[in-house]
C-alpha positions, -999 to 999 in steps of 0.1 A, spaced: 77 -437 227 102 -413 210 79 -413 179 52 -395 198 80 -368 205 85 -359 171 67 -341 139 73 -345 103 110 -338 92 124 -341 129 147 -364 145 161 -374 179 200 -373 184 217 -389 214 241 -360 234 260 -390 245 256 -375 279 232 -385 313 216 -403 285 201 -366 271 192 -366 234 174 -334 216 148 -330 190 163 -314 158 147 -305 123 177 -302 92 155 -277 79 151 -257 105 184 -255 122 205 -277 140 229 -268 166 266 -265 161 296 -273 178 299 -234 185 267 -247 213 288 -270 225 321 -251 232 300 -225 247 282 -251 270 317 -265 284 330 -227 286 298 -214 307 297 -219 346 266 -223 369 270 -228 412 237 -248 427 213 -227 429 217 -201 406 194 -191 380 207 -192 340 191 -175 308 195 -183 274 192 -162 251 180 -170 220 181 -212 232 171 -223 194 166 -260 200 175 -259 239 211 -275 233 229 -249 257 212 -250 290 202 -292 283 240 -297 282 247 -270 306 221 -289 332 241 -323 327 272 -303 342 254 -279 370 224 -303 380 217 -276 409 214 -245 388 181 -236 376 179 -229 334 156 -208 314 161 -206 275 142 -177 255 135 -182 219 116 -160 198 104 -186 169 73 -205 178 83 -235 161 116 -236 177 107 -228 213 76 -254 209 107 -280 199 129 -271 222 104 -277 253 96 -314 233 128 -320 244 126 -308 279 98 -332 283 123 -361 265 148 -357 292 124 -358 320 137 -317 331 110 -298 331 120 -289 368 157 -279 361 143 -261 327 119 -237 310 115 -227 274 98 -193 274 84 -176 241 97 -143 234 119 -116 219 157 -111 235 148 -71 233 122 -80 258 140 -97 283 136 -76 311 103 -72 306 94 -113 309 113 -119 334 120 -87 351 153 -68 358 185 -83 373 165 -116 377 196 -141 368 230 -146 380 240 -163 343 235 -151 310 250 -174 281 241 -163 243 251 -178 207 239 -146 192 235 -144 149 274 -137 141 263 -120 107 252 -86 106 246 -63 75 271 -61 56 271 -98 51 245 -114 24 214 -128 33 189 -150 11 159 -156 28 153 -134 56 122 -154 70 138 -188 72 148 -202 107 184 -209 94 186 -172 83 168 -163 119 198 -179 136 229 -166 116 223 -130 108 211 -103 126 171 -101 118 156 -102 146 180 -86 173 216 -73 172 246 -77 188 238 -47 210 204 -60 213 218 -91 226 243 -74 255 216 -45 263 194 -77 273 224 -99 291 230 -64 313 193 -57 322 186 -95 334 219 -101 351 221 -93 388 256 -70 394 282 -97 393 262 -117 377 281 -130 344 277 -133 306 293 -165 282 292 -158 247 305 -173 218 309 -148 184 332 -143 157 370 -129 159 365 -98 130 339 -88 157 354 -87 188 367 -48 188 327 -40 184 321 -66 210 343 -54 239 332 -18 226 295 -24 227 297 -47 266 314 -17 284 285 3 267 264 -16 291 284 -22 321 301 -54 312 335 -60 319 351 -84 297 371 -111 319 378 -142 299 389 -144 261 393 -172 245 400 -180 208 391 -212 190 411 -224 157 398 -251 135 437 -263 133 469 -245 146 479 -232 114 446 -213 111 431 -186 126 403 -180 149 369 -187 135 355 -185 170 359 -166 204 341 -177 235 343 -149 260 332 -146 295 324 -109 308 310 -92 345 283 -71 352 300 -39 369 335 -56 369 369 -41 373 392 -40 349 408 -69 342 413 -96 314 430 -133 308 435 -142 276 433 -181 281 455 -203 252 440 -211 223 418 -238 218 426 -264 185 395 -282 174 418 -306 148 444 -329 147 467 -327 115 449 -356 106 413 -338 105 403 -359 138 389 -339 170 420 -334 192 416 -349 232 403 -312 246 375 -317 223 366 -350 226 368 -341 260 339 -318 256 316 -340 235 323 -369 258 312 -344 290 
C-alpha cells in the first residue's frame, strides 16, 4: 500500500510518532532538524486554527498535529511538486480533517485565506538572503534555503496580515540575522516574546534561534537558556531525544 503513495525518487520515513511517516524526495528537499525544533517550540490550544508558511513537505504542522490533535493546520507551499507531496502524506496519515496543503505564494496569504484568519503562524523561512551565493536558482533545494521566492519581510508582512491580534508567530532563523529580524517584526506589529538560541555543542555558537513573537504585544522579552543539540561524544543530548521521541 505505501507503494501507491510514492513516485520515482521518493521515499517514506517513519516520524517515530502516532505511527506518522512523511513522503520525502533527496532531490528535492528533505526536512531538517531546524523542522523539528520548531515543531516542539510552536504551541496550538483545541480549536485554533495554524498556518504554515512555506510547509515544504508538510513536516511542521504533521508533527505539530501529533502534539495539538484539537487545533486545526493549514500548510502553504508555493512549489507544485512539493505541495502535491506534502498532501500524499496527509492522505498517508489518514489527516486530511486535521490538515490542508494549499497551493500558493507566502506574499499572497491574505489574499487565500483572508485577513487575520489564524490564531498561529509558524514559518522555517529561506535563512540565506543575497549576499550569500547561490547556484541554481530554480532548484527546490535552492527554493528552500535562499530567499527566491519571498523574503524575510515577505515572510513577517504575511504572518501579521493572517494572524488575528494576539494571535502568535514561531520561527526558526539564523543568529547573524536576528537584529534585522526583531527590526523587520516590530515593522509589522509583532512583538518579539520568546528567544531562544540553539548550539550544535556548548562550546559553539548559535547556528539556530527559534523565536516566538505577538501580534500587537507589549513590550516584553524572555530569553529562555540555550538549547545544546550534542553531547561531547557527538550523540543527541536527552532534550533532544526528547523532541524526536515526542
Amino acid at each position: 500500500m505505501q507503494d501507491s503513495f510514492l513516485k520515482d525518487g521518493e521515499r517514506i520515513d517513519d516520524l517515530q510518532r502516532n505511527g506518522y511517516r512523511i513522503i520525502q524526495n533527496p532531490q528535492c528537499f528533505c526536512f531538517g532538524i531546524d523542522a523539528v525544533l520548531l515543531s516542539a517550540f510552536a504551541f496550538a490550544s483545541d480549536g485554533e486554527k495554524v498556518l504554515d508558511l512555506g510547509t515544504g513537505t508538510g513536516i511542521v504542522p504533521i508533527l505539530m498535529s501529533a502534539r495539538y490533535p484539537g487545533a486545526r493546520f493549514t500548510g502553504l507551499e508555493i512549489q507544485p511538486k512539493m505541495a502535491e507531496m506534502a498532501s500524499r502524506s496527509v492522505v498517508l496519515n489518514g489527516l486530511p480533517d486535521k490538515i490542508e496543503i494549499v497551493e500558493g505564494d507566502i506574499k499572497k496569504a491574505s489574499e487565500i485565506f483572508g485577513a487575520a484568519a489564524f490564531d498561529v503562524v509558524t514559518a522555517n523561512p529561506p535563512y540565506m538572503n543575497e549576499n550569500h551565493g547561490l547556484k541554481n536558482p530554480s532548484e527546490p533545494k535552492a527554493i528552500a534555503r535562499h530567499e527566491i521566492l519571498c523574503t524575510l519581510g515577505d515572510v513577517l508582512k504575511a504572518s501579521a496580515a493572517c494572524l488575528k491580534t494576539g494571535g502568535k508567530l514561531f520561527m526558526v532563523h539564523r543568529p547573524h540575522r536576528l537584529a534585522e529580524i526583531i527590526e523587520k517584526m516590530k515593522m509589522y506589529r509583532l512583538e518579539p516574546k520568546v528567544i531562544r538560541m540553539v548550539h550544535p555543542h556548548e562550546d559553539e555558537e548559535a547556528k539556530m534561534v527559534l523565536i516566538q513573537a505577538v501580534l500587537g504585544g507589549g513590550s516584553w522579552l524572555k530569553v529562555e537558556k540555550p538549547l545544546i543539540i550534542y553531547d561531547s561524544e557527538g550523540n543527541y543530548k536527552k532534550k533532544i531525544h526528547d523532541i524526536y521521541e515526542g
